[in-house]
C-alpha positions in Angstrom: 0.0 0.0 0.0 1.1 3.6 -0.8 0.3 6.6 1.6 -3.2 7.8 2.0 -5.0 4.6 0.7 -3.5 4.6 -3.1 -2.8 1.4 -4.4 -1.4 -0.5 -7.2 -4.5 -0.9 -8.7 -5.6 3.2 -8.5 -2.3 3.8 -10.5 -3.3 1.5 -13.4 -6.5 3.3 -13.1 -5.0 6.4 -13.9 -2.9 5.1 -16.4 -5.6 3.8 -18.2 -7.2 7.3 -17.9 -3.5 8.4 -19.5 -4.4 6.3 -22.3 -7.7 7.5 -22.8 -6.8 11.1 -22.6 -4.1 10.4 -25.5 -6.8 8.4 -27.4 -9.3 11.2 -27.1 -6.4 13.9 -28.1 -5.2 12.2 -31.3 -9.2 11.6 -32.3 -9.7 15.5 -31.7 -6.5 16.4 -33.6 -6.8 14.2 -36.7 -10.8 15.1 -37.2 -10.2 19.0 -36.3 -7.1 18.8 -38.7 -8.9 17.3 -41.7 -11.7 19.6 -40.9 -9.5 22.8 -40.2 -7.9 22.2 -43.3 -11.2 22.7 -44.7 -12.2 25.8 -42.9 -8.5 27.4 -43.6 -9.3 27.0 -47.1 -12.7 28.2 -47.5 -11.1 31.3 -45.1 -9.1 32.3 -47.8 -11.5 31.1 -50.6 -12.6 34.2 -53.0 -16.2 32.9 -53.3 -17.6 35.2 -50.7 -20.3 33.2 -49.0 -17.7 30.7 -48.3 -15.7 32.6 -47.1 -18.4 34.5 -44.5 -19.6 31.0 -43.7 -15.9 29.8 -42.5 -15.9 33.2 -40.8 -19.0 32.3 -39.1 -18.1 28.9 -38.2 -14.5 30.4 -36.7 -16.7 33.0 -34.5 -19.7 31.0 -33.4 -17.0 28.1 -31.9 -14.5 30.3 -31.2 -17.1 32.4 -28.7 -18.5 29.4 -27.7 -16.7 28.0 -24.5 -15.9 24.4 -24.4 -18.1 22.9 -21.9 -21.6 24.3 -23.7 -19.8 22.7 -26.9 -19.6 19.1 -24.7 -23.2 19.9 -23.3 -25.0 20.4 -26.5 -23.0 17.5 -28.1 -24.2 14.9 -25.2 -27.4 16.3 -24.0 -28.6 18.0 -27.1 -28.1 15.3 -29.3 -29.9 12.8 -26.7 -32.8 14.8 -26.4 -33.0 14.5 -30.3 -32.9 10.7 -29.8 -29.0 10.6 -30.4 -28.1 8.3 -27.6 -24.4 8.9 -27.6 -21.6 6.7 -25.9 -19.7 9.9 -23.5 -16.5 9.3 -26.1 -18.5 9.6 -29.3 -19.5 12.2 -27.8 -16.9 14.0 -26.5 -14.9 13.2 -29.8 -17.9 15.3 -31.8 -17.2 18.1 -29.3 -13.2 18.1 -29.3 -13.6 17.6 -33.5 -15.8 20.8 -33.6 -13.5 23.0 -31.2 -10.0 21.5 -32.6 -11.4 22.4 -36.2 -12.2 26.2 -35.4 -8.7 26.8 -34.1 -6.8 25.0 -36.0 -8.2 26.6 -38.9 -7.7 29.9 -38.1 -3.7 29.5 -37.2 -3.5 27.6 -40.7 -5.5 30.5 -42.5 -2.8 32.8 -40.9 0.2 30.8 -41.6 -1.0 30.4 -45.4 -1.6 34.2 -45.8 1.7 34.7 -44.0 3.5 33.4 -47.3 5.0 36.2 -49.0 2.5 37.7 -51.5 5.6 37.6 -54.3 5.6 33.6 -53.7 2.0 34.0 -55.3 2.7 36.3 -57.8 5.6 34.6 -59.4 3.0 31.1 -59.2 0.6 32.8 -60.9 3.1 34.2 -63.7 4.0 30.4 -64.0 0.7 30.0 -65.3 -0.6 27.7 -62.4 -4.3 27.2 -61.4 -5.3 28.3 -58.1 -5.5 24.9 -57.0 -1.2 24.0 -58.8 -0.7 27.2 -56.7 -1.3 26.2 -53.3 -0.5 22.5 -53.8 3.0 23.6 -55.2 3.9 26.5 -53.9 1.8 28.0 -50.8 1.2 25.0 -48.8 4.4 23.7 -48.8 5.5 26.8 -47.6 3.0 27.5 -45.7 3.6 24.4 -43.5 7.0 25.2 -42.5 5.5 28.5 -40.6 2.7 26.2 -38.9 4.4 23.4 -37.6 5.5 24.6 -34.6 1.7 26.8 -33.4 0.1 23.1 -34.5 2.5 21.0 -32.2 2.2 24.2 -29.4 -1.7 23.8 -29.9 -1.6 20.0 -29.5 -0.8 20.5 -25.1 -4.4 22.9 -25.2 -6.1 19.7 -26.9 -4.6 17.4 -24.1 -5.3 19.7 -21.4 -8.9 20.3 -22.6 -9.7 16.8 -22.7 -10.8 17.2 -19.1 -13.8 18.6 -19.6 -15.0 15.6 -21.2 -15.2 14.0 -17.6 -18.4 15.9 -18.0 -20.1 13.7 -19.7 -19.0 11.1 -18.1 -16.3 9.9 -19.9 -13.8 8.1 -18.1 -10.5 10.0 -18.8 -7.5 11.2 -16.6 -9.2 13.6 -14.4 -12.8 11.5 -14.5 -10.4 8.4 -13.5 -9.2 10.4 -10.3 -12.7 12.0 -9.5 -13.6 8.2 -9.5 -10.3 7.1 -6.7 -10.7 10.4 -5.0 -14.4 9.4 -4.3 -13.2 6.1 -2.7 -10.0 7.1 -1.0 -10.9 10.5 -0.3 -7.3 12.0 -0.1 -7.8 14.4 -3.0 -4.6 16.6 -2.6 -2.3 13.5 -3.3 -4.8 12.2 -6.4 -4.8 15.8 -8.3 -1.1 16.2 -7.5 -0.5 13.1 -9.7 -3.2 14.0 -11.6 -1.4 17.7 -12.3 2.4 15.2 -12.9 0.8 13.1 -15.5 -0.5 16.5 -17.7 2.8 17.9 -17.0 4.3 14.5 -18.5 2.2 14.8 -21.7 2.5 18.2 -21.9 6.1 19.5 -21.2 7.3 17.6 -23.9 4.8 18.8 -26.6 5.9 22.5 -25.6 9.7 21.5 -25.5 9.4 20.2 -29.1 7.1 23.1 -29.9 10.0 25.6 -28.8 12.5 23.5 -30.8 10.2 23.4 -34.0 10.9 27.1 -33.9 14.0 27.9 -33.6 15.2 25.1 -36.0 12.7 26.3 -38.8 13.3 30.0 -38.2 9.7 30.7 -37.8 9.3 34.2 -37.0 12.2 35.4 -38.8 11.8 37.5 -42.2 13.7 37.0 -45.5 14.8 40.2 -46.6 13.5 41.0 -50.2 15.4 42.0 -53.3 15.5 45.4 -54.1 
């Protein structure tokens, strides 16, 4: 036995609650990537009403805390005879927040290309499309590597909120011990180490990203 009731078995709890944090993390990232990359897109689309639609979408999430984001994806849904499992529908919720944010720091690094880098595509004679296949995104992905990977700890730290709905994840799985052991300074203090251990080393390599890429830093034009 460890001090203050913890056990063997609470840990593996917790880790278990580890690996459904990272589970729920990589879910929100992939489907809020695919779907940011979307919304980037139509940001910077010049069809208007696509445009003030991504705008809207952007706005309406971004203004929209988290937690009525979790609410309206578990009890909403339900009340329209959506009976959701709590990580179906706490994935729905993460995919809708991740996709707002992420495609607004994508939007900025793509605009952040140098407007000659477009010119000179478009005196190549390249669709729109050849354009940002060949030359934009490519570039554009060197200045948003390192906000993405920075982006990634808020997705693992907002994971909590999907204990919520009552979906067994780090902090659900230590509202669950603390409940039986009732020492809830020693089960949040691990609880606080384990986000540190994800997290630290997403905002190390976040740093790093950086400074090797040279984000930040301007090429000085020809005059």
């Amino acid at each position: 036995m460890i001090e203050g009731g913890l056990n063997l078995y609470h840990l593996q709890f917790l880790a278990v609650g580890v690996l459904w944090t990272v589970c729920l993390s990589l879910i929100a990232f992939v489907g809020g990537g695919l779907a940011g990359g979307v919304i980037a897109l139509c940001r910077i689309s010049p069809i208007k009403p696509v445009r003030w639609l991504a705008i809207g979408w952007i706005q309406l999430i971004q203004g929209t805390p988290l937690l009525v984001v979790l609410f309206v994806a578990y009890f909403g849904l339900s009340i329209m005879g959506l009976e959701l499992p709590g990580l179906v529908a706490a994935s729905i919720a993460m995919v809708i927040y991740v996709s707002a944010y992420l495609g607004e720091i994508w939007r900025g690094c793509i605009e952040s290309v140098p407007r000659t880098q477009w010119e000179a595509a478009e005196c190549l004679a390249l669709s729109r499309a050849q354009r940002m296949r060949l030359v934009v995104l490519p570039q554009a992905l060197r200045i948003a590597t390192p906000p993405t990977v920075g982006f990634m700890v808020q997705i693992v730290k907002n994971t909590s909120l999907a204990s919520i709905v009552g979906f067994v994840e780090l902090v659900r799985a230590g509202q669950l011990i603390n409940n039986s052991i009732f020492q809830p300074f020693l089960v949040y203090l691990i609880i606080a180490a384990l986000y540190f251990a994800m997290c630290f080393p997403l905002s190390v390599w976040s740093r790093k990203l950086e400074q090797r890429l040279h984000v930040g830093t301007r090429i000085p034009s020809e005059t």
